[in-house]
C-alpha positions as CSV (number, residue, x, y, z in Angstrom):
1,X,22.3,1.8,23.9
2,X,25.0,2.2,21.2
3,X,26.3,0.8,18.0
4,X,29.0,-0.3,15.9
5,X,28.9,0.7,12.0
6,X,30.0,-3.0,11.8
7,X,27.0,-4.1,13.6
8,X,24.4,-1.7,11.6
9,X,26.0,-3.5,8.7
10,X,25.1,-6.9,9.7
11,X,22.0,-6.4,11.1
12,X,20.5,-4.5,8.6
13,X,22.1,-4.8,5.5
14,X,24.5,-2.5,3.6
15,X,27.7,-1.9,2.8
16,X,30.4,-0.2,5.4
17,X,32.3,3.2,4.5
18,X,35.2,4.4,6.8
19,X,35.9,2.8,10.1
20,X,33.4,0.0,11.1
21,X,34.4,0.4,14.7
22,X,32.5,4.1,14.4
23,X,30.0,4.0,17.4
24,X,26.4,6.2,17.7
25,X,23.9,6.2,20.1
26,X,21.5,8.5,19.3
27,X,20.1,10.2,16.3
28,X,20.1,13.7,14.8
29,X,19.7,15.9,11.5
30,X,22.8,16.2,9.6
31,X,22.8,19.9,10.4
32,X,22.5,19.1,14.7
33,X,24.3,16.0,14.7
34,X,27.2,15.3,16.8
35,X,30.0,12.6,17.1
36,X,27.9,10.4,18.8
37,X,24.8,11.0,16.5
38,X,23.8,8.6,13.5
39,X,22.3,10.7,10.9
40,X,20.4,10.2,7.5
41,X,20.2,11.3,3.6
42,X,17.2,10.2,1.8
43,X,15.7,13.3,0.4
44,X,17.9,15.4,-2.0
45,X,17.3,19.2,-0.2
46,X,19.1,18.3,2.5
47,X,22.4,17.0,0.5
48,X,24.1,20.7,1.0
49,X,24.1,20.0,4.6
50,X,26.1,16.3,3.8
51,X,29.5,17.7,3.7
52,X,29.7,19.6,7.1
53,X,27.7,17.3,9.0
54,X,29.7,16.2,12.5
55,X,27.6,12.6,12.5
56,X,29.4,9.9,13.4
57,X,27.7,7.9,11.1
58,X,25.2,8.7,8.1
59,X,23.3,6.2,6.3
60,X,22.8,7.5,2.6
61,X,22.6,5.7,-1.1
62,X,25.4,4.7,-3.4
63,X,25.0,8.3,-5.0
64,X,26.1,10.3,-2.3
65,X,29.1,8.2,0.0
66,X,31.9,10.0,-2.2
67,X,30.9,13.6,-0.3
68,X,29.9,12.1,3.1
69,X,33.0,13.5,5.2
70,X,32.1,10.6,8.0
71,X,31.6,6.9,8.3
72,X,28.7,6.0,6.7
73,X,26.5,2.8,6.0
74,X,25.4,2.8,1.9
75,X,22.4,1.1,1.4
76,X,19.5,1.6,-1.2
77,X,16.9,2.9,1.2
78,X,18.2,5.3,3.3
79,X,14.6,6.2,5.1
80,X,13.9,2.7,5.5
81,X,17.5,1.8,7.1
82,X,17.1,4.9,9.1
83,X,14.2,4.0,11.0
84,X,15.1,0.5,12.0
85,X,17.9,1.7,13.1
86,X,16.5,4.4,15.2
87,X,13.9,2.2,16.5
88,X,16.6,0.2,18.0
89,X,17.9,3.1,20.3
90,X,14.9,4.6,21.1
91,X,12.3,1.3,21.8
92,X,9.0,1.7,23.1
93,X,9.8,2.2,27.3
94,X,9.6,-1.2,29.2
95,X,6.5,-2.8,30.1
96,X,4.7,-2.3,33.6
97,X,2.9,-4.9,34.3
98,X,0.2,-4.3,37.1
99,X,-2.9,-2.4,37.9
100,X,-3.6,1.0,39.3
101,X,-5.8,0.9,42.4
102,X,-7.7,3.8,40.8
103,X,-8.1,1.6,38.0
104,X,-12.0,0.1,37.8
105,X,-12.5,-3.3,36.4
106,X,-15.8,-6.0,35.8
107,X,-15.4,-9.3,37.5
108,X,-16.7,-10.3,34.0
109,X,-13.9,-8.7,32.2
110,X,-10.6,-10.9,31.3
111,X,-7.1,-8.7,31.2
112,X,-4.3,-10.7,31.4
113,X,-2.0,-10.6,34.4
114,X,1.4,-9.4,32.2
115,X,-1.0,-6.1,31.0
116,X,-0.2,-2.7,32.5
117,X,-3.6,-1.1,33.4
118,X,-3.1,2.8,34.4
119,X,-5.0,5.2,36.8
120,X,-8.8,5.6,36.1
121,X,-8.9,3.1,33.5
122,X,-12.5,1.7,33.1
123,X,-12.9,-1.8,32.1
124,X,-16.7,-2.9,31.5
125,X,-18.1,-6.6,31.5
126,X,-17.2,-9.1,28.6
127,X,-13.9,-7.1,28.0
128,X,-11.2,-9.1,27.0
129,X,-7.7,-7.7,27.0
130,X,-4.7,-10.2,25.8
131,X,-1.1,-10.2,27.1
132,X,1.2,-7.6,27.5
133,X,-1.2,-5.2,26.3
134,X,-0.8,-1.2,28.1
135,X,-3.7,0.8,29.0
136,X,-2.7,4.2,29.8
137,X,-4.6,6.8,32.1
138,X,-8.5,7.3,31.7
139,X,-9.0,4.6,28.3
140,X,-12.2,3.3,28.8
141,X,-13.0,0.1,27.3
142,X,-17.1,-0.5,27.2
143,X,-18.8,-3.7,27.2
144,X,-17.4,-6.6,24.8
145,X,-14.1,-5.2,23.5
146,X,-11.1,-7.5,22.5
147,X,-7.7,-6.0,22.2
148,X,-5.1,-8.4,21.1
149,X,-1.9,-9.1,22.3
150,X,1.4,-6.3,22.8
151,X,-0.9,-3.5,21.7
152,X,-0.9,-0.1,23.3
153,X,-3.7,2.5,24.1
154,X,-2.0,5.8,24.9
155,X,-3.9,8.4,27.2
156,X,-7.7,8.7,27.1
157,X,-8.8,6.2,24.7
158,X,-12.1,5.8,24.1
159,X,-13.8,2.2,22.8
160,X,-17.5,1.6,22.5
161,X,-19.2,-2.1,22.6
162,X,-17.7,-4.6,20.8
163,X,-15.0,-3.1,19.2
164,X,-12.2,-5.6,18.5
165,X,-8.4,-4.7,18.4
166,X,-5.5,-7.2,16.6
167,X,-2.3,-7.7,18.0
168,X,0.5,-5.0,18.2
169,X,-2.0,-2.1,17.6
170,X,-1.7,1.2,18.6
171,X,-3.7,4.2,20.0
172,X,-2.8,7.9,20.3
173,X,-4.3,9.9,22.7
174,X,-7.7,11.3,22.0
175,X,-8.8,8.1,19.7
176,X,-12.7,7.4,20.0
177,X,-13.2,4.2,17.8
178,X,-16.6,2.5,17.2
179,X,-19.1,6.1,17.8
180,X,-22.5,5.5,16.6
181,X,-21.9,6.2,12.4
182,X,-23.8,9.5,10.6
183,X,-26.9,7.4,9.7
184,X,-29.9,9.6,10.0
185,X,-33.1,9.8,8.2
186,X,-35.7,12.8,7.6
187,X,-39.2,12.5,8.7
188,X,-42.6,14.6,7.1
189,X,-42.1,17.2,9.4
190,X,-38.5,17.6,8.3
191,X,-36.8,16.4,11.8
192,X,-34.3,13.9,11.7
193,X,-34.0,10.4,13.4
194,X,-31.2,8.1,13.9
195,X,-30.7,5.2,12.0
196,X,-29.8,2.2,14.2
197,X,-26.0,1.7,13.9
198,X,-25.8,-2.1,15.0
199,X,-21.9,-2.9,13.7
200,X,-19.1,-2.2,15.4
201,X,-15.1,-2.2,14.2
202,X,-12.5,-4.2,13.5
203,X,-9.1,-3.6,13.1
204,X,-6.5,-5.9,12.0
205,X,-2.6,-6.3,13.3
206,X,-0.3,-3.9,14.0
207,X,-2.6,-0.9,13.2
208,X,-1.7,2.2,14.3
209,X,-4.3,5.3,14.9
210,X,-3.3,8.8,15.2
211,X,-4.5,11.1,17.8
212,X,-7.9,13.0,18.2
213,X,-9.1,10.7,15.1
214,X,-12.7,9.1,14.9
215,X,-13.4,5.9,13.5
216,X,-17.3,5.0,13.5
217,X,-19.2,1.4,13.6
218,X,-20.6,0.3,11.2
219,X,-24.6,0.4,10.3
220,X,-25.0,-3.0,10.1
221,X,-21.6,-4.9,9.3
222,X,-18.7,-3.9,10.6
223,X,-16.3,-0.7,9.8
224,X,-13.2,-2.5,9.0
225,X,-9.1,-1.5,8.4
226,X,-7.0,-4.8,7.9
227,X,-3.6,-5.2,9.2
228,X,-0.8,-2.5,9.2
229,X,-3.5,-0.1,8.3
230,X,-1.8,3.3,9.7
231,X,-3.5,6.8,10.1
232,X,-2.2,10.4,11.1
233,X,-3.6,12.5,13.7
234,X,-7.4,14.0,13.3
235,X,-8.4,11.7,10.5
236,X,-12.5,10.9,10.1
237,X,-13.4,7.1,8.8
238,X,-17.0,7.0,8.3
239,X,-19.2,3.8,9.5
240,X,-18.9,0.7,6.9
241,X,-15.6,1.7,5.5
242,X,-13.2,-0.7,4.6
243,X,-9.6,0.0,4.2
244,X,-7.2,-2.5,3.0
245,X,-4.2,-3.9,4.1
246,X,-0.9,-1.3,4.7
247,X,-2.5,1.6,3.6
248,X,-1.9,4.9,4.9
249,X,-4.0,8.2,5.6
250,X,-2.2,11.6,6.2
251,X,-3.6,14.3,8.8
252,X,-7.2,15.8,8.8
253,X,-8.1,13.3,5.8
254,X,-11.9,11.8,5.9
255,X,-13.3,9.3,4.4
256,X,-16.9,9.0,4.5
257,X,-19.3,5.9,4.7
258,X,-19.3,2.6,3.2
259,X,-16.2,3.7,1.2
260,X,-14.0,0.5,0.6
261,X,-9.9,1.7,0.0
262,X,-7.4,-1.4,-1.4
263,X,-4.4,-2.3,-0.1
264,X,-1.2,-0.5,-0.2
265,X,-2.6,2.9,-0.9
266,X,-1.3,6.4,0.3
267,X,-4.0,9.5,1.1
268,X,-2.7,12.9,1.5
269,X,-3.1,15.4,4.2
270,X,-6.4,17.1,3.8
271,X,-7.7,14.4,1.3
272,X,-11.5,14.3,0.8
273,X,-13.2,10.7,0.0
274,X,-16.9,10.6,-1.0
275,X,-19.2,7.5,0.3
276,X,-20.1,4.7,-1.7
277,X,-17.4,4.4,-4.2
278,X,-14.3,1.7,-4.5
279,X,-10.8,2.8,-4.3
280,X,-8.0,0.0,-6.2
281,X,-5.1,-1.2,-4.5
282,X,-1.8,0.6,-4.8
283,X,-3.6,4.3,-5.4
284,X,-1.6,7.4,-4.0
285,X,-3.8,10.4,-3.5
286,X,-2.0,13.9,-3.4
287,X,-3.3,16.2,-0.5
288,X,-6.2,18.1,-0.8
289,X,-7.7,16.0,-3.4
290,X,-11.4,15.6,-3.3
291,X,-12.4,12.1,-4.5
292,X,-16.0,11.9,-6.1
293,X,-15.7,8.6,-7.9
294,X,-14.5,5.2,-7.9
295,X,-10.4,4.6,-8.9
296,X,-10.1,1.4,-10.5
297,X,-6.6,1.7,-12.1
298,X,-3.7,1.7,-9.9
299,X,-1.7,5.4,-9.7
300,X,-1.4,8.7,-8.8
301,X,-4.3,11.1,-8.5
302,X,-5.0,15.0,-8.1
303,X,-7.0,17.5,-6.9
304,X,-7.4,21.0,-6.2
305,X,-9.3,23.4,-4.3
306,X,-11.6,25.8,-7.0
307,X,-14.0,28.7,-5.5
308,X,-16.9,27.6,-4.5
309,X,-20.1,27.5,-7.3
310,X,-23.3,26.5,-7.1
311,X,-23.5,22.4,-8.2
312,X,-24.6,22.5,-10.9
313,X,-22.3,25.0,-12.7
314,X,-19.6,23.6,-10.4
315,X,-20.1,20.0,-11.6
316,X,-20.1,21.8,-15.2
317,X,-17.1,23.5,-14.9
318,X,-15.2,20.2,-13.7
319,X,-15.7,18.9,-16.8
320,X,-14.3,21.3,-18.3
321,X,-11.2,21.8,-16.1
322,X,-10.8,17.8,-17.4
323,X,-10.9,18.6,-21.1
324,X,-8.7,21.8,-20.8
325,X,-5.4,19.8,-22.5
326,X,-7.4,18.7,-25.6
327,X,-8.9,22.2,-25.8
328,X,-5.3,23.8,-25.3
329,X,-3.8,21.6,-28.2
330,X,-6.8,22.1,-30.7
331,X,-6.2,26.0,-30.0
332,X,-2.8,25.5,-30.9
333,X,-3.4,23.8,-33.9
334,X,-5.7,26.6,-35.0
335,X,-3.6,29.0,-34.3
336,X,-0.7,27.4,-36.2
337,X,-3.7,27.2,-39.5
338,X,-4.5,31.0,-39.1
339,X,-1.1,32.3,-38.7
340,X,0.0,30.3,-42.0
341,X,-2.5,31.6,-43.6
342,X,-2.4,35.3,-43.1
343,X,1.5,34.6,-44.0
């Protein structure tokens, strides 16, 4: 595929800079990009490499067009612009439909006849699978499953009873969603036993699940993430959790049980989320933070990573850590006392 500067323009907005008959197919970093390549400028450290770049075309803000030494399509969002463009030259690879005689399926199951259904798939009774939807090699979809329509399972994909899949979702390889939750309860002689875990999970439209992460049913209702919910790769959800609509989880993040996250929220890589507690909507959490409370006022929050303590001098210290601004400024102000009066 290829395409005109004139045609990025009026397909996704922008204005045109240098000859609108400039044609790319194919993307690139400004520093590896060639005459054929469309390249991008969105993050500030990489404007050094603007005015050597070979790109036939770069898409960059207002702010930088006067050093771009190409054609270029100015728009506000650069990242944004980028990566619909880019999805247009590289789209997902053409639908299959068929399935593999290794593939085994219940006469109770329902999978559409436009799915593509790859070798040693498993299909179990009650499954329902909707229209154009891809299975690749070895998913395995138990007992009562839905998956709505156009969504893809890559590789391996595991689904336990019940679990129920919106339209346009998508599964990396390694994904196990709708394991028996961490509910277990000590007994007199200090064993443990499992606590029934008798929901399952839902997941909206157009959700998209990273690879090798877990996401575990619920106890009794459901664990739930709403439509265009997105996580990374190796990210824990814990049974009951409810995430909100567009949010998004960065890699090796966990969240643990009956934890409800708003809507348009962002979790960093490594983030830490404790059970029980409410997260608002529109909340950004830096990576590495350890959440211990509820958020109910919409921003951005921090953590770090302090040695390890025993609780209760740890949960002592953390208070203190939050009052170490006041302190600093009250030491200053006594300082500034002494000092003007030993002058």
């Amino acid at each position: 595929m290829a395409l005109k500067l004139s045609e990025l323009a009026e397909r996704f907005g922008g204005e045109v800079h240098g000859d609108p008959d400039t044609t790319v197919s194919k993307v690139a970093t400004l520093a590896a990009a060639d005459s054929d390549s469309l390249g991008f400028l969105a993050n500030p450290l990489y404007a050094p490499q603007l005015g050597a770049t070979a790109a036939g075309i770069v898409v960059l803000n207002a702010d930088a067009v006067d050093d771009c030494p190409c054609a270029a399509l100015v728009v506000k969002d650069p990242y944004l612009t980028y990566a619909l463009i880019a999805s247009e030259l590289y789209p997902d690879p053409e639908l299959q439909s068929g399935v593999h005689p290794s593939a085994v399926i219940d006469p109770q199951a329902t999978v559409a006849d436009s799915c593509q259904v790859g070798p040693g798939v498993v299909i179990e009774a009650g499954v329902q699978v909707g229209d154009a939807v891809v299975l690749g090699a070895n998913c395995v979809l138990s007992r009562g499953v839905s998956i709505g329509a156009h969504s893809r399972l890559h590789p391996n994909v595991v689904l336990y009873d019940d679990v129920m899949l919106g339209e346009r979702c998508v599964l990396h390889s390694g994904v196990v969603i709708g394991a028996r939750g961490f509910g277990i309860a000590k007994q007199a002689d200090a064993s443990w036993i499992n606590v029934p875990q008798i929901g399952s999970v839902t997941l909206g439209n157009d959700v998209e699940i990273g690879a090798n992460s877990c996401i575990d049913r619920g106890a009794i209702e459901d664990t739930v993430l709403e439509d265009g919910v997105k996580l990374d790769n190796l990210i824990q959800i814990g049974h009951n959790v409810h995430i909100g609509a567009h949010t998004a989880l960065a890699g090796q993040s966990g969240v643990a049980g009956s934890t409800k996250i708003g809507a348009n929220c962002l979790i960093g890589g490594r983030a830490t989320i404790n059970g029980h507690i409410e997260i608002c909507d529109h909340v950004a959490v830096t990576g590495a933070a350890g959440i211990t409370h509820s958020i109910t006022k919409p921003g951005i929050y921090s953590g770090g990573i302090v040695p390890m303590d025993d609780a209760v001098s740890h949960r002592k210290n953390s208070v203190r850590f939050k009052q170490l601004d006041k302190m600093a400024r009250t030491l200053k102000k006594l300082e500034r006392a002494v000092f003007k009066d030993e002058g």
